[in-house]
N, C-alpha and C positions, 0 to 999 in steps of 0.2 A: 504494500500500500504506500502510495507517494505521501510524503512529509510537506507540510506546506507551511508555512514558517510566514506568508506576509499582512497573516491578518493584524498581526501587532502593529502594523506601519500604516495601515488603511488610513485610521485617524488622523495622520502625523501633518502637516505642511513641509512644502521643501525643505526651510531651515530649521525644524526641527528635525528633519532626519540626518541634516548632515550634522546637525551637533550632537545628535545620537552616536553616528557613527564616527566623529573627531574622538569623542569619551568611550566608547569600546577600544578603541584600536590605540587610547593613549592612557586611559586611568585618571587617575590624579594628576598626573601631567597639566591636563589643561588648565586646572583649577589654581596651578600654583602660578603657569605663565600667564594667567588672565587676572592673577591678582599682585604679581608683579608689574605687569604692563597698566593697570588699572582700567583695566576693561570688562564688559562682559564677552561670553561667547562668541554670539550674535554680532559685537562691533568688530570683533578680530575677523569674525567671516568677512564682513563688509571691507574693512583695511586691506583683506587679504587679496579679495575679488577687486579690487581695484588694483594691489602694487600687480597682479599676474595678468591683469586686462592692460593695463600700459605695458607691461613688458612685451605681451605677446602682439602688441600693434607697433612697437619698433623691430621686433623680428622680421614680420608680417610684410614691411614697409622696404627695409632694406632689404630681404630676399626678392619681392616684386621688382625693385628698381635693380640690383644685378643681376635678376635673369629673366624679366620680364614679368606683365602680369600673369600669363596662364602657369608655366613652368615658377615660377615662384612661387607663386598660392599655394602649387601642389608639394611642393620642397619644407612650406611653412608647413602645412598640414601632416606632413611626417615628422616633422622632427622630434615629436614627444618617443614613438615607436622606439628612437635611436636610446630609450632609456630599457626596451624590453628586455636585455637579458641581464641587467641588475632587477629589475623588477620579479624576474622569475628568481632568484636567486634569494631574495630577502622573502618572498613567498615560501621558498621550501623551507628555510630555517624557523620562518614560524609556526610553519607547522612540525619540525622535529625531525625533517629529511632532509639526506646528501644527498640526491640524486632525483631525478625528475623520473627515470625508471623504477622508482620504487610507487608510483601511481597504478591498480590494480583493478579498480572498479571504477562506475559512471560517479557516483555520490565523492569519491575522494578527489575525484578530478576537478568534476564541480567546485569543489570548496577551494582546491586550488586554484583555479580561474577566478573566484573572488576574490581573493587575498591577494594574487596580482592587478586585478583591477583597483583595487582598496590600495595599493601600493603607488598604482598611480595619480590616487585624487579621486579616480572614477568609484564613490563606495558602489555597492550594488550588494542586492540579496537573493539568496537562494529562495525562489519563491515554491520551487518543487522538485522533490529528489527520491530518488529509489531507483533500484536496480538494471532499471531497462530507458530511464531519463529522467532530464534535470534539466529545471529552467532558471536563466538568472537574470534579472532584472537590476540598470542601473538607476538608481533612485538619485542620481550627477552625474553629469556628464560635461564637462570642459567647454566641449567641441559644438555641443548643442546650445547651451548655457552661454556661448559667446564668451568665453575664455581662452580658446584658442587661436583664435583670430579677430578682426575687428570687428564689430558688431555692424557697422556699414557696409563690410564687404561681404558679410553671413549670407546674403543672395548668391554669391555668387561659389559659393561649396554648395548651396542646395544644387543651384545648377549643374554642378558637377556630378555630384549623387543622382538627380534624375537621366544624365545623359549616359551614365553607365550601365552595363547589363541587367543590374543587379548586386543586391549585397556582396555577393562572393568577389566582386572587382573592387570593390571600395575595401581600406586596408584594414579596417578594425573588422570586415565584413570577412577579409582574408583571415585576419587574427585567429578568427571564431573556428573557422571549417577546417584549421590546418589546428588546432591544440590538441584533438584528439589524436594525430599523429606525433605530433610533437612528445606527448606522452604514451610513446608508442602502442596505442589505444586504434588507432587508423584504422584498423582491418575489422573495428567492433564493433566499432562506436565514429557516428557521424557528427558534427557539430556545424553550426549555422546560423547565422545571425536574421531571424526571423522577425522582428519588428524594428522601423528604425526612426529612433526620436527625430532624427532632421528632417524629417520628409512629413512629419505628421501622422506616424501611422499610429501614433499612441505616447501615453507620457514618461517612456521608458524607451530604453534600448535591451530587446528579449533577445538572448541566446539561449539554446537548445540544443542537447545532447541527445540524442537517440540511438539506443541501440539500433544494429545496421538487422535487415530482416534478411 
């Protein structure tokens, strides 16, 4: 029987989920730099969302102007990726594994695919898991959220996303369907980025594990 884990979030608002999940993944941490800083939470969100909204529109700005708009947009739009194999890396330690082969089933992959999303900023929950699939829902996303680029130019990746085939060509869409191989899982287990916040197909970005039939 599938585990479903997101009715505790139903109620939540945005910012209360990400401060949910700032205080899971930090503890007391955050209480002591929000009382050193003399802030609440919620202002250190706002401070934050702002110092990573100017940084990623001077990224944004000089990649466009040295290699143009189309090939620049697309150069700014990966460059978080170039952080994935430290992000897998701090993912397996917290969970208690050397090795990325030591993943055996749908549900442990799962959780590792959150922990590196949760690694990048992107939290997300397991909103269903068991033996045969697992779905994971980002409750943030950077890239949709206007973090990754400039909130002016956010037409213009929608654009991109709809002129493509499909999720499986867009790179977090690639992310998705190559993990189960990555975790040499490939030949059992399919993965797939089935719903996708920028396009509007919902207010999450759904990937999906499915055992292969």
């Amino acid at each position: 029987m599938s585990a479903r884990t997101a009715s505790k979030f139903s109620n939540m608002s945005s910012d209360e989920k990400i401060i949910h999940f700032m205080t899971e993944t930090t503890g007391d941490k955050i209480g002591q730099v929000m009382k050193l800083l003399g802030r609440t939470a919620e202002e250190q969100c706002l401070a934050s969302a702002y110092c990573a909204a100017t940084y990623s529109y001077i990224v944004y700005e000089v990649l466009r102007e040295e290699f143009g708009p189309e090939k620049g947009s697309r150069i700014a739009v990966a460059v978080p990726f170039g952080f994935g194999g430290w992000a897998m890396k701090v993912a397996l330690r917290q969970m208690g594994l050397n090795d990325i082969k030591e993943i055996k089933d749908i549900p442990t992959m799962a959780k590792l695919f959150q922990k590196v999303m949760n690694v990048f900023g992107n939290p997300c929950v397991i909103t269903e898991s068991s033996t045969d699939r697992a779905v994971i829902d980002l409750v943030f996303c950077k890239n949709a959220l206007l973090g990754v680029g400039p909130w002016d130019r956010y037409i213009d990746r929608v654009r991109y996303y709809k002129e493509t085939e499909g999720s499986p060509e867009m790179g977090y869409g690639k992310f998705c369907s190559e993990f189960p191989n990555m975790c040499g899982l490939g030949d059992r287990v399919e993965g797939k980025l089935a719903q996708i916040m920028c396009l509007g197909e919902g207010s999450a970005c759904r990937t999906v594990f499915e055992r292969r039939r």
